[in-house]
C-alpha positions in Angstrom: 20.6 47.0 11.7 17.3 44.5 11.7 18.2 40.6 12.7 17.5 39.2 9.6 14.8 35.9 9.9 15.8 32.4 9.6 13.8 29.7 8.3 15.0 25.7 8.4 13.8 23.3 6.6 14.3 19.6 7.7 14.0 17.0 4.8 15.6 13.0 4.9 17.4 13.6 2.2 17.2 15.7 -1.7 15.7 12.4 -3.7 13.8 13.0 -7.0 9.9 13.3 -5.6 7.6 15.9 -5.0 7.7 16.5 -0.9 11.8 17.0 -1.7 10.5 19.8 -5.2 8.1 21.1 -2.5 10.9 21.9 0.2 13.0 23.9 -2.4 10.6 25.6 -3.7 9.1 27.1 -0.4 12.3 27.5 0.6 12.6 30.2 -2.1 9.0 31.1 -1.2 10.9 32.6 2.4 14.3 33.6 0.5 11.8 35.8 -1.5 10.4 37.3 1.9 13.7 38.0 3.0 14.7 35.2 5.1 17.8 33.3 5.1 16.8 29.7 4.5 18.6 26.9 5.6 17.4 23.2 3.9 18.9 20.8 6.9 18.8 16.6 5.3 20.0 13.4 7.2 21.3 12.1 4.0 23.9 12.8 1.3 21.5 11.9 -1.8 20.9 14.9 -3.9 19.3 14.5 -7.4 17.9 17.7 -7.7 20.1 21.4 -9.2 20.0 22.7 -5.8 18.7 26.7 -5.5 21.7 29.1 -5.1 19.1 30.9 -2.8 19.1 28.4 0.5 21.7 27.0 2.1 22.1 23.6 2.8 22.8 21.2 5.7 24.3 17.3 6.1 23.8 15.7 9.8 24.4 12.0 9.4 21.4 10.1 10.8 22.8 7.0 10.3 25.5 6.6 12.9 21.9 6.6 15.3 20.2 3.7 13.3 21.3 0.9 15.4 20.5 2.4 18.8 17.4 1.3 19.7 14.0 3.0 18.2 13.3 6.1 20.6 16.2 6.6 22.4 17.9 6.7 18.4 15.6 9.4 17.9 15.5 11.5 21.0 19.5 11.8 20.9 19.2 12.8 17.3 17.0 15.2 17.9 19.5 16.5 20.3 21.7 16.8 17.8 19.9 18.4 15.4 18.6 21.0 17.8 21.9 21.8 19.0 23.4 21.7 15.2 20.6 24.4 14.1 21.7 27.1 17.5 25.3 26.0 17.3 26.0 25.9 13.6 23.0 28.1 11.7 22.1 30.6 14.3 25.8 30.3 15.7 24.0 31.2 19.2 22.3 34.5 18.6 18.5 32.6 19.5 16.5 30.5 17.5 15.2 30.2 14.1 11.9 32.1 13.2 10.2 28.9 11.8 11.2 25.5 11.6 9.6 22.5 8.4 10.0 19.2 9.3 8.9 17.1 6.5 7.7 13.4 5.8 8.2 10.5 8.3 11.7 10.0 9.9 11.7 14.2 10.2 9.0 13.6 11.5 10.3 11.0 14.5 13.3 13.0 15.1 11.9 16.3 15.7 9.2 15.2 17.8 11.8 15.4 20.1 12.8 18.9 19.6 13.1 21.4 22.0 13.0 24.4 19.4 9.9 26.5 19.6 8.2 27.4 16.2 8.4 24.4 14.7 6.0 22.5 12.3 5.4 19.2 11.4 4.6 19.2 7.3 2.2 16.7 6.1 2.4 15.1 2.6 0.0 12.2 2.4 -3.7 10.6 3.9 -2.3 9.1 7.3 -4.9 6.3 6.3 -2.8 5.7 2.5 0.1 6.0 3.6 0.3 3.7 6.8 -2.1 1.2 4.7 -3.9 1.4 8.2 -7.1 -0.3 6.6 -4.9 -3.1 6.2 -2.8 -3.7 9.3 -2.9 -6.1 11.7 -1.3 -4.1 14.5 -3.5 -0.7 13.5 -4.2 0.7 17.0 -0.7 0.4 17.6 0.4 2.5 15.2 -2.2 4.8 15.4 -1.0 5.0 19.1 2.6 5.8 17.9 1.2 8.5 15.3 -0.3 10.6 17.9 2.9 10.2 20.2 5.2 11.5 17.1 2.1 14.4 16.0 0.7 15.4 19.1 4.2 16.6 19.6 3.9 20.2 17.8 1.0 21.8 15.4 0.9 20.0 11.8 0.3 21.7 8.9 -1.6 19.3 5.8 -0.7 20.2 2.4 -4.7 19.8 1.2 -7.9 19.3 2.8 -8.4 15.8 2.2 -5.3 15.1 4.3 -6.2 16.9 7.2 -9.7 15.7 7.2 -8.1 12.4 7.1 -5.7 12.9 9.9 -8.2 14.3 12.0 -10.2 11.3 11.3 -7.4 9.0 12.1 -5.1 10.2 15.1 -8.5 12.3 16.7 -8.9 16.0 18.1 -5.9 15.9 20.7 -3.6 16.7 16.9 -3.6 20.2 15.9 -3.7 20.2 12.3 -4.0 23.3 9.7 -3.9 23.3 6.0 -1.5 25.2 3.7 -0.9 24.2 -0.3 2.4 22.8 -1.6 4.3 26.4 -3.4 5.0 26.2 -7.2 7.5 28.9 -8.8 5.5 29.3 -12.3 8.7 31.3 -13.4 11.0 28.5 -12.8 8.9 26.0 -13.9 8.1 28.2 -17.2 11.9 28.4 -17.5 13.1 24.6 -16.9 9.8 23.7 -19.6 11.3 25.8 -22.0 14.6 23.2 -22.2 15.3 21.4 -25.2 14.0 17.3 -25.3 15.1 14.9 -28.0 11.9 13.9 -29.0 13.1 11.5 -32.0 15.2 9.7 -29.3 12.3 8.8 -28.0 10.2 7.8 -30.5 7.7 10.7 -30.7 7.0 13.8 -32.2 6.6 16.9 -29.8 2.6 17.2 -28.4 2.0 13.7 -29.7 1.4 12.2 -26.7 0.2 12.1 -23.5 2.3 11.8 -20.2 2.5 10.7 -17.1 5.1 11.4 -14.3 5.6 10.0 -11.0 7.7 7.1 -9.0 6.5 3.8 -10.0 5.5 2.8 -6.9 1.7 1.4 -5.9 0.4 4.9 -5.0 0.9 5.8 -8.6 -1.1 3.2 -10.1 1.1 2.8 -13.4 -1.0 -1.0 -13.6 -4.1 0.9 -13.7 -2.9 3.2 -16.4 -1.0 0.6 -18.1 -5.0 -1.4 -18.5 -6.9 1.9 -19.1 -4.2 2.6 -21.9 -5.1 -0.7 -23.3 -8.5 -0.6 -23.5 -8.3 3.4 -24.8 -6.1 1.6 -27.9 -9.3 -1.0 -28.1 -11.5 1.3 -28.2 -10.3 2.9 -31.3 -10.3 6.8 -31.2 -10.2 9.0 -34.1 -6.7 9.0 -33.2 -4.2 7.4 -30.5 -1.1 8.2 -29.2 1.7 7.1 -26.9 1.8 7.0 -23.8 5.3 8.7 -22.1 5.9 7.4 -18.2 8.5 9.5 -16.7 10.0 8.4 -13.5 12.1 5.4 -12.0 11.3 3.0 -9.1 10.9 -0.1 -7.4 8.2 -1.3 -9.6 9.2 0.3 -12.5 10.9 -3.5 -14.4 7.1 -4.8 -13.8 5.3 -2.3 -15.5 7.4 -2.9 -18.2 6.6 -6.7 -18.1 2.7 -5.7 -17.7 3.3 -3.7 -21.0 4.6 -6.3 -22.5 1.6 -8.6 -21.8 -0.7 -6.3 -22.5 0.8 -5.9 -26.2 1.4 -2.3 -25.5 5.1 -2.3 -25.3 5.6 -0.1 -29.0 3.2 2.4 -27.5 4.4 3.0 -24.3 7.7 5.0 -23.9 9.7 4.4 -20.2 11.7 7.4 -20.2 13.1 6.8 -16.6 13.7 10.0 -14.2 14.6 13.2 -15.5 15.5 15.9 -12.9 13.3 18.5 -15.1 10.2 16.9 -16.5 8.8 20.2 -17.1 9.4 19.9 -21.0 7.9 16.7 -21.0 4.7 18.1 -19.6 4.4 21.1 -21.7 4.9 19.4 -25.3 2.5 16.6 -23.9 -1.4 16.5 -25.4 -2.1 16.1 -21.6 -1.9 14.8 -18.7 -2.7 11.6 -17.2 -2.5 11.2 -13.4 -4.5 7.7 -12.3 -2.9 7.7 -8.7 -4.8 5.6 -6.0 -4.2 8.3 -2.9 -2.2 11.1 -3.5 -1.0 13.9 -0.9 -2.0 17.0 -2.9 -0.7 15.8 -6.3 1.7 18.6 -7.4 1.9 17.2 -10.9 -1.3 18.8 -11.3 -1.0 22.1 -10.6 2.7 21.9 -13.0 0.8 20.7 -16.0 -1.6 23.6 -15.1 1.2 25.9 -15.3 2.8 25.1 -18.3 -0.8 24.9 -20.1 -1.0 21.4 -20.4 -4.6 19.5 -19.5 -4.4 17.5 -16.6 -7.2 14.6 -16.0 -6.9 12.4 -13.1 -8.1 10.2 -10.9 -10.5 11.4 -8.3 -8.6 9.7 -5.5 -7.8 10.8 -1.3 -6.8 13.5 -1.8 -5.8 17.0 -3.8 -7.2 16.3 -6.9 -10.6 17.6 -6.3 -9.3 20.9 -4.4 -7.8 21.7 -7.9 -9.4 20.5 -10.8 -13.1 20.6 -11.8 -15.2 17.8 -12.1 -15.0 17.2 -16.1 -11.1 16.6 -15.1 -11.9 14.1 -12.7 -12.4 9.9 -13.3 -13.7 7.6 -10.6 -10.5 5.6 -8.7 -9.6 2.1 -9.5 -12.0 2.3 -13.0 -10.3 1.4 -15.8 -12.7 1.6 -18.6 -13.8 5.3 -17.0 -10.0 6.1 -17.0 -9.6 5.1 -21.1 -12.6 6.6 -22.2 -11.3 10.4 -20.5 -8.2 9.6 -21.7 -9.8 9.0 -25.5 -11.9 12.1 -24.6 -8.9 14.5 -24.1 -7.0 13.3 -27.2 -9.6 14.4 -29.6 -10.3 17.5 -26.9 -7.7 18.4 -24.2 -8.6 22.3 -24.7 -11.9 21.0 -22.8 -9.8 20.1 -19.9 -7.8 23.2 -19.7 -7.3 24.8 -16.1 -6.0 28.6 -15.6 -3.1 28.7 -13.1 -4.4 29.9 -9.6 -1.7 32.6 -8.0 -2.3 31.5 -4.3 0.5 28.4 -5.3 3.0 31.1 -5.7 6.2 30.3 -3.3 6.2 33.7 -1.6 1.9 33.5 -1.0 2.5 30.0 0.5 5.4 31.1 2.6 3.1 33.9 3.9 0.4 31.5 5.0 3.7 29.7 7.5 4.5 32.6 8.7 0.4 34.4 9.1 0.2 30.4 10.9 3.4 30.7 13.1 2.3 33.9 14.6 -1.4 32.9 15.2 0.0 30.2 17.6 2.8 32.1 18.9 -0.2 34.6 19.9 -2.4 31.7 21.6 0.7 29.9 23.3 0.3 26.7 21.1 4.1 26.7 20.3 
């Protein structure tokens, strides 16, 4: 009988963002392929309907946390490596490809020992360590290329990998492969009932925006551009639906508040499935100020909604089309589009390209894997 193929996939924990929707859903991309999937997290916190498909793993990181930094992670890694043999392989060899994903992953399985293992980027190095900012930049440059130069990385868009390229030099080995989206699933979830008279609307009259309300996202941008789209008076305005929770999420209401928006504005916190939220919506509205690859996108695209965004570092221009696209940071650019595509939004419609399917991404890890196996990079 044929060994069937492992894949792991190593995550911090199951959170409600897109690099922890991204993990599941390749995960089904190899389940689909035939592998048994294993989704391996340092922490308990799940806030996602986990797939039946994968199986799942708990390895405490936080008995290492107060050793100090390397030695914390070198030990962990230790454990980890000899959890995945010991406890998913249960010592017949060694998984056919291993995911580690987003920044303490990241730190701990620089350490590994395991062969075929790949380090997933989700965001501009640049963005995300505010490097144009930092006092002590060359030293953490200097600590990036310790943690990357470790094993190949794979950036989920082009912007990313030009940018870590830029950033941490030639001695990385980077590669680019799209975040998976299951249109089926995502079909199905958006098909769930919403109580739209709870909230104050009436189904597709609206635009929306999800994400964390965090600085990436830019809700203070949106929050002004939504403002001056009111002032501008269009043949018609509607309210604006933010769905998603976060640190800065009491402020923006404050900022609404100030900016006399408050009865227009809906907060409707996180929802585990905002997939019918997006499909009812007019459009929409992403006004992010770096993004990774910006899976909200390519959702709205697959549940038929218009999508206009920002044209920040980096995704958005590797999927939408210039008309879609606003300049970063500009407010009055950002109303006027978003004026534009509540008279319009068929204008901004975009068809749903199949190379995002799970199993065609999954294929792409596994074409990769074996391309480096062949030239004794891994």
């Amino acid at each position: 009988m044929k060994k069937k193929k492992n894949a792991v996939l190593i995550i911090n924990c199951l959170q409600g963002g897109g690099a922890e929707r991204s993990v599941l859903t390749l995960g089904q991309g190899f389940f689909e392929l035939g592998y048994d999937v294993h989704v391996l997290r340092f922490k308990p916190l799940v806030e996602y309907d986990l797939n039946p498909n994968l199986q799942y793993h708990l390895v405490k990181f936080k008995p290492y946390k107060l050793i100090p930094t390397d030695l914390k992670y070198s030990l962990f890694a230790k454990k980890i490596d000899d959890y995945i043999l010991q406890k998913i392989m249960q010592g017949k060899g060694t998984p056919d490809i291993v995911l580690s994903n987003l920044e303490r992953p990241d730190r701990v399985m620089s350490f590994s020992k395991l062969p075929n293992l790949l380090h997933v980027i989700r965001n501009t190095i640049t963005q995300e360590y505010q490097l144009k900012t930092q006092s002590n930049r060359l030293a953490t440059i200097k600590d990036l290329v310790k943690v990357y130069q470790s094993h190949p990385c794979v950036c989920i868009s082009k912007g990313v990998k030009e940018d870590m390229n830029a950033v941490l030099g030639k001695e990385i080995e980077t590669h680019t492969i799209y975040n998976p989206f299951d249109i089926t699933n995502i079909m199905q979830m958006a098909n769930q009932d919403i109580d739209f008279k709870e909230l104050g609307i009436s189904d597709s009259n609206y635009m929306v925006h999800v994400g964390s309300f965090k600085t990436q996202k830019a809700h203070d941008l949106l929050l002004k551009a939504y403002r001056q789209y009111i002032d501008s008076k269009p043949l018609e305005v509607i309210p604006l639906v933010l769905v998603g929770q976060g640190k800065l999420m009491e402020e923006m209401k404050q900022l609404a508040i100030d900016l006399d928006i408050d009865k227009k504005v809906i907060f409707a916190g996180f929802n585990k499935n905002p997939y019918p939220f997006i499909k009812h919506a007019r459009f929409m509205v992403l006004s992010s100020r770096f993004e990774g690859f910006g899976r909200v996108i390519v959702e709205s695209i697959a549940v038929n909604t218009p999508v206009i965004s920002t044209d920040c570092p980096s995704g958005p221009r590797e999927i939408l089309p210039d008309t879609n696209l606003v300049e970063s940071e500009n407010v009055e650019v950002l109303a006027r589009k978003m004026a534009e595509c509540t008279i319009n939004p068929e204008r901004f419609h975009v068809d749903f390209d199949e190379q995002f399917l799970p199993k065609n991404i999954a294929k792409q890890y596994i074409e990769l894997i074996n391309d480096i196996k062949e030239n004794k990079h891994i």
